[in-house]
C-alpha positions in Angstrom: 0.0 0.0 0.0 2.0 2.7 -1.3 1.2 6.4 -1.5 -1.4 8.2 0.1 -5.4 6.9 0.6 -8.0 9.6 -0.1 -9.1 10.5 3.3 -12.0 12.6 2.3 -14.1 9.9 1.7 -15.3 6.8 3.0 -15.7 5.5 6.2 -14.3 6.8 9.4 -12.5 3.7 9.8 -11.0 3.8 5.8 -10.2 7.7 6.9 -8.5 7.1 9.9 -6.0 4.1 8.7 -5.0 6.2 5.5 -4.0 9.4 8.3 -2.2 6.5 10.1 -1.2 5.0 6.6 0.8 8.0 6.0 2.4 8.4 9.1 3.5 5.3 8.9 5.0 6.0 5.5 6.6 9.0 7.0 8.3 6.9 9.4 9.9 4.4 7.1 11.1 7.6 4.3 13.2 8.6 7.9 15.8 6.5 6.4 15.4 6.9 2.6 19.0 7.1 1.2 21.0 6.8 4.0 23.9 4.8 5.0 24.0 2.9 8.5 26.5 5.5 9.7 23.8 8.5 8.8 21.0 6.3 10.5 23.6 5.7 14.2 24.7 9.3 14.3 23.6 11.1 17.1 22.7 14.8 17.2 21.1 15.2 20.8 21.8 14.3 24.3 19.0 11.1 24.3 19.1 8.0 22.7 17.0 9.4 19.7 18.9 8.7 16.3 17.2 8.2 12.9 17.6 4.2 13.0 16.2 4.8 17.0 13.5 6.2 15.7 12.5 4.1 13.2 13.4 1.0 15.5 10.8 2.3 18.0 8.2 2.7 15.9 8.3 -1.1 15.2 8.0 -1.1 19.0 5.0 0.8 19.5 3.4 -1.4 17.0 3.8 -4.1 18.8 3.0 -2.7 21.6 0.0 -1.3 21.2 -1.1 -4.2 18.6 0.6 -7.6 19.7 0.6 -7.0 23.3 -2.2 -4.4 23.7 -4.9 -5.1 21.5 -3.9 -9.8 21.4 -2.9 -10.1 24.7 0.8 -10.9 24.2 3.1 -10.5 26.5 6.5 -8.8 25.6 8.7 -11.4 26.0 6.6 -13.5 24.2 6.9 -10.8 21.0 10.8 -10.0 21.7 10.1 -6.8 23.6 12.2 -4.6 26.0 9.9 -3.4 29.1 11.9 -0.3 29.3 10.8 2.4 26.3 14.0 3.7 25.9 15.8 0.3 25.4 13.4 0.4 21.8 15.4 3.3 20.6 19.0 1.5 21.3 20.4 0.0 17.5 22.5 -3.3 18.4 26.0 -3.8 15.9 22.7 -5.8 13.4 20.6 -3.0 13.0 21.5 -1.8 9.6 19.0 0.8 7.0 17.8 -2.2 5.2 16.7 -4.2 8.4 15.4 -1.3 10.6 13.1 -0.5 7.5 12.1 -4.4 7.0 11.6 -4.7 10.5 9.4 -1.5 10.8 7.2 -2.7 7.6 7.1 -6.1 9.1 5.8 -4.7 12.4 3.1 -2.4 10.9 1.8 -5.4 8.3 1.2 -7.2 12.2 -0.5 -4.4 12.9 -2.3 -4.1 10.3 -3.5 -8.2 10.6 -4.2 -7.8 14.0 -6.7 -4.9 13.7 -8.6 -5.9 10.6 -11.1 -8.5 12.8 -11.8 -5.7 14.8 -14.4 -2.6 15.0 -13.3 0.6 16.2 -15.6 0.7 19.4 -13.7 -3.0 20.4 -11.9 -2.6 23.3 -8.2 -3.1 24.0 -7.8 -4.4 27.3 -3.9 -5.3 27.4 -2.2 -2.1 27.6 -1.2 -0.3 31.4 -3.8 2.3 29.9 -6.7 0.0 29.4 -9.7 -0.6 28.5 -9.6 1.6 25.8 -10.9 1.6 22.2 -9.2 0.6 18.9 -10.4 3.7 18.0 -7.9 5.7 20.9 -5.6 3.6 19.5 -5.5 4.2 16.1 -5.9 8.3 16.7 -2.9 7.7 19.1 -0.7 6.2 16.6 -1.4 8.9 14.2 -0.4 11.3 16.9 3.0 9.6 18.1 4.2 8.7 14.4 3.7 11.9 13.7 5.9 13.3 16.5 8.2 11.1 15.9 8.2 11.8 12.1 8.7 15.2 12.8 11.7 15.0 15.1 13.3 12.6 11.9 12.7 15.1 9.7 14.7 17.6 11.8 17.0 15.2 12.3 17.2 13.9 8.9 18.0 18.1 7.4 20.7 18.1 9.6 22.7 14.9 8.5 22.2 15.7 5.2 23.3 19.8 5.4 26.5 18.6 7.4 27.4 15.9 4.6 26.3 18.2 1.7 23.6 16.2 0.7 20.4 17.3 -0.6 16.9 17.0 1.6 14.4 14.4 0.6 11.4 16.6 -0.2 8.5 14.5 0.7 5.1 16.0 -0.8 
């Protein structure tokens, strides 16, 4: 599913996956064009790097789909229980897996969901019960914060190796 759905018609269900659709997209264009030293470098203080990024947003998939919405637990789906362990790369992180791994996590995400209606309740996350629904608008609001910080991140690796900026439309 490539490019952007036409959100201005259809359901609210078919609206709100193609607003979390192309955050989603956002997230995995963090890493368009890079190398794996581009994706590691660190520009702040935290643990946030491209790669870390992109690497946590697999995470909150699975978090809110595997473990919240199934019932998993987070050993059983290869999960840190400390947030900020999902933004550390390991020496086998590389562009082309972080991406893979990403995609992988959002097509579980995508699986898990599709039985469900929007008023279903998820009852596995420290936050429940709450609906698919809250869950869906608050993926489309953490991808997109997340996207945001990569895109800043993202200008400034480029600028300081004289690259070019992806323009994303």
């Amino acid at each position: 599913m490539a490019g952007s759905f036409d959100t201005k018609l259809g359901d609210e269900r078919a609206q709100l996956e193609a607003f979390v659709h192309d955050q989603r997209e956002q997230i995995a264009l963090l890493l368009d064009g890079l190398d794996d030293e581009q994706a590691r470098r660190r520009l702040v203080p935290s643990l946030t790097t491209l790669g870390g990024i992109v690497k946590h947003c697999a995470f909150v998939e699975r978090v809110w789909f595997q473990v919240g919405l199934l019932g998993r637990t987070r050993a059983e789906v290869g999960l840190p229980e400390d947030v900020d362990e999902s933004f550390v790369l390991t020496d086998d992180d590389t562009v082309a897996s972080l991406v893979a791994d990403y995609r992988a996590a959002w097509a579980e995400s995508l699986a898990a969901a599709a039985p469900y209606r929007l008023d279903d309740l998820v009852e596995h996350n420290r936050r429940s019960p709450m609906t698919l629904r809250w869950v869906e608008l608050h993926l489309v609001r953490e991808l997109a914060r997340h996207a945001g910080h990569g895109d800043i991140l993202r200008e400034q690796i480029l600028a300081a190796d004289g690259q070019e900026p992806l323009v994303v439309p």
